[in-house]
PyMOL Python script that loads the backbone (N, CA, C, O; Angstrom):
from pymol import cmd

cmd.read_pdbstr("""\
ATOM      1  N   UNK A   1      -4.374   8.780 -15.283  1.00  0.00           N
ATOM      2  CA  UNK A   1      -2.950   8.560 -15.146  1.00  0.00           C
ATOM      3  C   UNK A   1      -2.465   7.767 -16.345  1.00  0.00           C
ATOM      4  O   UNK A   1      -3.203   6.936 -16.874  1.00  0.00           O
ATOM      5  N   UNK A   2      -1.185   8.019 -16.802  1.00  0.00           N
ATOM      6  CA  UNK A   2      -0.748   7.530 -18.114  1.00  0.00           C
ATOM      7  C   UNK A   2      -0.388   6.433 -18.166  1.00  0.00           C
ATOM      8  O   UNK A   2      -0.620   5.527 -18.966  1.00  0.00           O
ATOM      9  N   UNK A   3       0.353   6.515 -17.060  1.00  0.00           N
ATOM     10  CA  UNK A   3       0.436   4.816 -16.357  1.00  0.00           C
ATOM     11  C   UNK A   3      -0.230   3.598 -16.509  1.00  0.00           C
ATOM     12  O   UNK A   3      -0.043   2.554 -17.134  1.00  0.00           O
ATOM     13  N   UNK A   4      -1.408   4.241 -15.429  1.00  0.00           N
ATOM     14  CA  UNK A   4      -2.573   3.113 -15.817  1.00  0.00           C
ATOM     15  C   UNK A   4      -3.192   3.008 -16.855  1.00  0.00           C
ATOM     16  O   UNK A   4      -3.846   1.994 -17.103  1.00  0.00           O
ATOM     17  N   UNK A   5      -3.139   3.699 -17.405  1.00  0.00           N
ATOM     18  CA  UNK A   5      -3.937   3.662 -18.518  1.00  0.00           C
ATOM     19  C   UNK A   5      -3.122   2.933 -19.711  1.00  0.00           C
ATOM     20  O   UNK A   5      -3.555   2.381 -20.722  1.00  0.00           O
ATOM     21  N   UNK A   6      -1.866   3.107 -19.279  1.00  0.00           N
ATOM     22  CA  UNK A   6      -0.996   2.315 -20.408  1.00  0.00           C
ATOM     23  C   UNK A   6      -1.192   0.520 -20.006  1.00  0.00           C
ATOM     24  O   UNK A   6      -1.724  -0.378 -20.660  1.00  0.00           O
ATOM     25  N   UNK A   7      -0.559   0.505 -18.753  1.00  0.00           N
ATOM     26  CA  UNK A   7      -0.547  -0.833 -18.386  1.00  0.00           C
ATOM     27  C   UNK A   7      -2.274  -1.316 -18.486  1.00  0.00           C
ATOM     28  O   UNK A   7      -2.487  -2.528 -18.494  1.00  0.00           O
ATOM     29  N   UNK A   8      -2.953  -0.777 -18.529  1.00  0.00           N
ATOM     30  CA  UNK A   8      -4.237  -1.231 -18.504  1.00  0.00           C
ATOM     31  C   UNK A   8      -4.775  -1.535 -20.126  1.00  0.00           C
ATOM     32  O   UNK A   8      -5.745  -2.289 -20.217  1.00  0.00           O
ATOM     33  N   UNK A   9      -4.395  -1.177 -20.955  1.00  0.00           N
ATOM     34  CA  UNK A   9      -4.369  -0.971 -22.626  1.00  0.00           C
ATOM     35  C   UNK A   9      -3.201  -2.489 -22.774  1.00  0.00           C
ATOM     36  O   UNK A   9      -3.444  -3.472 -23.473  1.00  0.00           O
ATOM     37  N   UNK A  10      -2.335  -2.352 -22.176  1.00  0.00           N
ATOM     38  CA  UNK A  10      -1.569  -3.613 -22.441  1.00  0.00           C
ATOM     39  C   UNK A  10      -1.139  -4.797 -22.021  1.00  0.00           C
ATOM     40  O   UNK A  10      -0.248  -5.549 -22.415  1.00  0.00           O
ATOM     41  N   UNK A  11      -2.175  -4.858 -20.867  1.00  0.00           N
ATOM     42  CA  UNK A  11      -2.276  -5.756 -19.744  1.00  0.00           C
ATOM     43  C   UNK A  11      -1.142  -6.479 -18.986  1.00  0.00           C
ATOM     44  O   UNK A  11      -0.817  -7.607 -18.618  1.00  0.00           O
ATOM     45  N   UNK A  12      -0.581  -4.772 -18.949  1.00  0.00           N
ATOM     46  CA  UNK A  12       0.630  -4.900 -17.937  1.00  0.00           C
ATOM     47  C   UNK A  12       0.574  -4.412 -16.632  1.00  0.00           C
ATOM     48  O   UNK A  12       0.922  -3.262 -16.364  1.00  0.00           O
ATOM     49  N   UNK A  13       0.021  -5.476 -15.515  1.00  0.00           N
ATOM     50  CA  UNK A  13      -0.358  -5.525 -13.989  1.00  0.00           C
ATOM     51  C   UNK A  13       0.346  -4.334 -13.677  1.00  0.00           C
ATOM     52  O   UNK A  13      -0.154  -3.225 -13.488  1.00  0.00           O
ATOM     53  N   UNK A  14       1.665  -4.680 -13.634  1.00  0.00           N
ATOM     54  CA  UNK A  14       2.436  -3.877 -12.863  1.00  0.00           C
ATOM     55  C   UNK A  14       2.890  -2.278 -13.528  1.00  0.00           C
ATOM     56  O   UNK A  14       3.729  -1.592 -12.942  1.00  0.00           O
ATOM     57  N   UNK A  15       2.484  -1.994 -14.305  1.00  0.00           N
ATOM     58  CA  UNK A  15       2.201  -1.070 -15.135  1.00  0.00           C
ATOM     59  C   UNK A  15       0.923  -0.236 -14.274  1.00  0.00           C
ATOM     60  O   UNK A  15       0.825   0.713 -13.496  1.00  0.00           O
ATOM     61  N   UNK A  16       0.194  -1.052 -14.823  1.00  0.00           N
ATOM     62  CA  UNK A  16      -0.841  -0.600 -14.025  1.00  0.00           C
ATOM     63  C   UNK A  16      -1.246   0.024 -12.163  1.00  0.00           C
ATOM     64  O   UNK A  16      -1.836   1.002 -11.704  1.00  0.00           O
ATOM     65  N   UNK A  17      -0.650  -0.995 -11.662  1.00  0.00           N
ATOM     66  CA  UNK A  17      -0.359  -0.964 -10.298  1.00  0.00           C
ATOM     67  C   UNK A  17       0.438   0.917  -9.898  1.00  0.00           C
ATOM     68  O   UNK A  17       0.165   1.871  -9.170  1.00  0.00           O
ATOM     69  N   UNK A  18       1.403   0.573 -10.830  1.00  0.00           N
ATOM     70  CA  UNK A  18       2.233   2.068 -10.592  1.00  0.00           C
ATOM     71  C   UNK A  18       1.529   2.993 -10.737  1.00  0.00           C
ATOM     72  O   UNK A  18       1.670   3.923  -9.941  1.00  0.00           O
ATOM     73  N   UNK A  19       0.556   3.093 -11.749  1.00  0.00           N
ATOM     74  CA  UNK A  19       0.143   4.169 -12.526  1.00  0.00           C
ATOM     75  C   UNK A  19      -1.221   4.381 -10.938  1.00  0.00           C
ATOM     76  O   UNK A  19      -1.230   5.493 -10.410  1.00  0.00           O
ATOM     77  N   UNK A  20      -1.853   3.684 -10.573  1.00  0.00           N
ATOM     78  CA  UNK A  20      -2.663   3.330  -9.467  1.00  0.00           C
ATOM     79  C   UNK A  20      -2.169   4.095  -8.304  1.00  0.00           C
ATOM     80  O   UNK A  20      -2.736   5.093  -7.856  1.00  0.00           O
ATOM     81  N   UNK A  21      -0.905   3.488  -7.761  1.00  0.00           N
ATOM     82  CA  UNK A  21      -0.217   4.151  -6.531  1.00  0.00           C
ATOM     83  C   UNK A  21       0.554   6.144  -6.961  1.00  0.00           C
ATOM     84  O   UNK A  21       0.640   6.927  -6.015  1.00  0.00           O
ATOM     85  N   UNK A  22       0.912   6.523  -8.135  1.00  0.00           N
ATOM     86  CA  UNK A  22       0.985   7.591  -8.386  1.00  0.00           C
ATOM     87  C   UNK A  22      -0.101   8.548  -8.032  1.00  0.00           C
ATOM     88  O   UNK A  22      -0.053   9.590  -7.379  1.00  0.00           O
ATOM     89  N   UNK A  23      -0.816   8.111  -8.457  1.00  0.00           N
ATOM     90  CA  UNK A  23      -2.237   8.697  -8.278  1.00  0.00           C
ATOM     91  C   UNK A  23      -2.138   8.941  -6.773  1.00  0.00           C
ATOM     92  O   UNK A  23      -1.707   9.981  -6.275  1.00  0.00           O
ATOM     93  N   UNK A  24      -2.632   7.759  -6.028  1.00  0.00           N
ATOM     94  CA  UNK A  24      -2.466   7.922  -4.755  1.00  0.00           C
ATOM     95  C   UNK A  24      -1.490   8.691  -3.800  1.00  0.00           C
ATOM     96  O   UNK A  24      -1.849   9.247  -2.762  1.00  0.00           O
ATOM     97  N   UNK A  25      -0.211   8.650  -4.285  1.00  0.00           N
ATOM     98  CA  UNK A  25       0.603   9.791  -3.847  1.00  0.00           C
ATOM     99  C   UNK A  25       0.275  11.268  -4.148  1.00  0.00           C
ATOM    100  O   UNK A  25       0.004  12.218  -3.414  1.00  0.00           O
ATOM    101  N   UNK A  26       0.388  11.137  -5.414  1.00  0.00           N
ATOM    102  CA  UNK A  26      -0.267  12.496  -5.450  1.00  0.00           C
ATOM    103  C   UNK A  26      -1.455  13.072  -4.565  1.00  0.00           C
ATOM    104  O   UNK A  26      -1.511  14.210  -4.100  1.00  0.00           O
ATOM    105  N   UNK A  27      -2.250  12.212  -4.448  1.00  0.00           N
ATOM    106  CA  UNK A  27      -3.757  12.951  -3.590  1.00  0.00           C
ATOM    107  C   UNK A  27      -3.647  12.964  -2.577  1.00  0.00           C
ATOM    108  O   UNK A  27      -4.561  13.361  -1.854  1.00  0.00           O
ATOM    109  N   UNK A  28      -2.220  12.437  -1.992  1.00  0.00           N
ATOM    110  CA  UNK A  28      -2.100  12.466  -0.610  1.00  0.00           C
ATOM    111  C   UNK A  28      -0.852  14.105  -0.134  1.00  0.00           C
ATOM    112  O   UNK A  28      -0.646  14.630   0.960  1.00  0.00           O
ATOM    113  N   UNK A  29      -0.415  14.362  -1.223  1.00  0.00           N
ATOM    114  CA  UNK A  29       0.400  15.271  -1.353  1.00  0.00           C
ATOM    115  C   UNK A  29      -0.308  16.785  -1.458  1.00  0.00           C
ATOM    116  O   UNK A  29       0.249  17.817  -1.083  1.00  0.00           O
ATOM    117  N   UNK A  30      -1.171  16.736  -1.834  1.00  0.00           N
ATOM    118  CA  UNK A  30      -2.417  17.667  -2.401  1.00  0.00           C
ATOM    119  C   UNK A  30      -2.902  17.665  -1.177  1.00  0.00           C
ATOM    120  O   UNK A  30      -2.694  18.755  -0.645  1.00  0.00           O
ATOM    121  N   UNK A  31      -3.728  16.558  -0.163  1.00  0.00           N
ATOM    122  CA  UNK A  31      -4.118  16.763   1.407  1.00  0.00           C
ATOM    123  C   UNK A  31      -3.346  17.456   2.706  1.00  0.00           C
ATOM    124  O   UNK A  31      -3.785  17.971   3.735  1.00  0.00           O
ATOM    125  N   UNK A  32      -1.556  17.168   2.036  1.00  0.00           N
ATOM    126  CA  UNK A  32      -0.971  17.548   3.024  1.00  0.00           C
ATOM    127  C   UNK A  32      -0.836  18.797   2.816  1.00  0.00           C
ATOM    128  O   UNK A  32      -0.585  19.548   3.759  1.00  0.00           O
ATOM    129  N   UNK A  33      -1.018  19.391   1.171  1.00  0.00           N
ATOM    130  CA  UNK A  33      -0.476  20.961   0.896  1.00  0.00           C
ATOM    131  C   UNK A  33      -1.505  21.614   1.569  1.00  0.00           C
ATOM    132  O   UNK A  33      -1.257  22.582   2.288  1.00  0.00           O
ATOM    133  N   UNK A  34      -3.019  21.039   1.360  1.00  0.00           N
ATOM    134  CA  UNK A  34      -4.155  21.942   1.705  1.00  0.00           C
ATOM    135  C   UNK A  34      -4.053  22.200   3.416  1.00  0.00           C
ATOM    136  O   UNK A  34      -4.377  23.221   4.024  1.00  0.00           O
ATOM    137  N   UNK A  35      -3.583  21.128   3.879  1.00  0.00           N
ATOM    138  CA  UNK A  35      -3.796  21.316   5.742  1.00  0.00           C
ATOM    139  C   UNK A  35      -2.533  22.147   5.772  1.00  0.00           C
ATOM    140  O   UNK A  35      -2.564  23.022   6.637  1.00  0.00           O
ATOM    141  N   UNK A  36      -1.400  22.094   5.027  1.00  0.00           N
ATOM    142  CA  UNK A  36      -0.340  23.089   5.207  1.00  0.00           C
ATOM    143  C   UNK A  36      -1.070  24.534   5.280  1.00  0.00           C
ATOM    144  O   UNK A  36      -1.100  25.512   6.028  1.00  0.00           O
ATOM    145  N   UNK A  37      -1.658  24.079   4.027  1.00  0.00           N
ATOM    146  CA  UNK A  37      -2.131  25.773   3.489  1.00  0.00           C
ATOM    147  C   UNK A  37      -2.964  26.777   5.074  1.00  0.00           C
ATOM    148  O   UNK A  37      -2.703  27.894   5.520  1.00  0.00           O
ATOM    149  N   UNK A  38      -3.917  25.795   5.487  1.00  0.00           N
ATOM    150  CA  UNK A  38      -5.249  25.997   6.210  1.00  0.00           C
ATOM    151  C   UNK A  38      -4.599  26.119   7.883  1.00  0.00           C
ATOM    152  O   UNK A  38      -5.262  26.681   8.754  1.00  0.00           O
ATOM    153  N   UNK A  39      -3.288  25.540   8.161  1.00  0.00           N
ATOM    154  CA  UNK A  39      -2.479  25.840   9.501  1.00  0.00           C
ATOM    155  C   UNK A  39      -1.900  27.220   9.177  1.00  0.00           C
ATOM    156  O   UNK A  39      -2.035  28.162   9.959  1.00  0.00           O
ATOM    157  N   UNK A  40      -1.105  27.345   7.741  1.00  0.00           N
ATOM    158  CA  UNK A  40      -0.573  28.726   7.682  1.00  0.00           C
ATOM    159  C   UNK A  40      -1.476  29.746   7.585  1.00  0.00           C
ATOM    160  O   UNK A  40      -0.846  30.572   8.245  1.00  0.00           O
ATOM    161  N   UNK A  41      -2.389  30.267   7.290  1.00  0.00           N
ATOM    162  CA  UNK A  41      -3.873  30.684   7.173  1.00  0.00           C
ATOM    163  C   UNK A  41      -4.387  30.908   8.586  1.00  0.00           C
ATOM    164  O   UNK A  41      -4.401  32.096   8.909  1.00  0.00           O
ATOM    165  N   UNK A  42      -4.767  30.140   9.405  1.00  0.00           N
ATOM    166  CA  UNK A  42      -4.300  30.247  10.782  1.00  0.00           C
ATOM    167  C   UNK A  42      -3.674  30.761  11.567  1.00  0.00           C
ATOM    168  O   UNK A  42      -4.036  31.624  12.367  1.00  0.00           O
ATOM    169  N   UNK A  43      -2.684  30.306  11.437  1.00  0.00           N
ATOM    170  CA  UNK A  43      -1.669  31.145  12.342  1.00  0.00           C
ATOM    171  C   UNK A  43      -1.065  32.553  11.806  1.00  0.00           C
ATOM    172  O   UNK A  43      -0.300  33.209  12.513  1.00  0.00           O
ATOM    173  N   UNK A  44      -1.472  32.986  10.470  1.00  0.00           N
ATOM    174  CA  UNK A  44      -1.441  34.451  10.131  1.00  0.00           C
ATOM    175  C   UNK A  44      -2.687  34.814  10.735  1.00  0.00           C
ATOM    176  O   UNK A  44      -2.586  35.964  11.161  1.00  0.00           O
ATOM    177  N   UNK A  45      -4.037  34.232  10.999  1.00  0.00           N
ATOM    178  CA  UNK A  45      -5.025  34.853  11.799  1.00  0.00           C
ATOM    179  C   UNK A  45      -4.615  35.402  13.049  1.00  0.00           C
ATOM    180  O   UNK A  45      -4.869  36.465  13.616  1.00  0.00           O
ATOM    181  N   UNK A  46      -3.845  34.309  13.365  1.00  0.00           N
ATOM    182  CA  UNK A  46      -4.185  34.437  15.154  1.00  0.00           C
ATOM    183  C   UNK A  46      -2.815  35.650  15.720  1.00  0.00           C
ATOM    184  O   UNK A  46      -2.544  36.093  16.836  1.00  0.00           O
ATOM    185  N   UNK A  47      -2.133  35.892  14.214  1.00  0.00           N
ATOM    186  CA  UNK A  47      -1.084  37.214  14.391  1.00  0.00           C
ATOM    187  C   UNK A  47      -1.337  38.652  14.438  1.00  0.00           C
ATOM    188  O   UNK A  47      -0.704  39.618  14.863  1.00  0.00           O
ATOM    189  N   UNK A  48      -2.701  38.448  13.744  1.00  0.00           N
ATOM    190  CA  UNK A  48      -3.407  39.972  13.421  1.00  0.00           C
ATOM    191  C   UNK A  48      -4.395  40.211  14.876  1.00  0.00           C
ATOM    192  O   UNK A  48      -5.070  41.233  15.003  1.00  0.00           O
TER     193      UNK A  48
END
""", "prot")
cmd.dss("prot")
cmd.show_as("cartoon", "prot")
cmd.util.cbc("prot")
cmd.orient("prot")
């Protein structure tokens, strides 16, 4: 992350911190697409 990696190069905490929690959103956004994905996947099964 560019973020952290910036604030971490310039020992700016809160720089850093952001760049930290981005991340974390993201991978939590990515968990919700995949269980999206894997319910819709599903329930086109259970149509056929």
């Amino acid at each position: 992350n560019v973020k952290e990696t910036v604030g971490n190069v310039t020992d700016n905490k809160e720089l850093e911190k952001e760049g930290q929690q981005d991340k974390v959103i993201g991978k939590a956004k990515e968990v919700v697409e995949n269980a999206k994905n894997k319910i819709t996947d599903a329930i086109d099964k259970l149509k056929k």
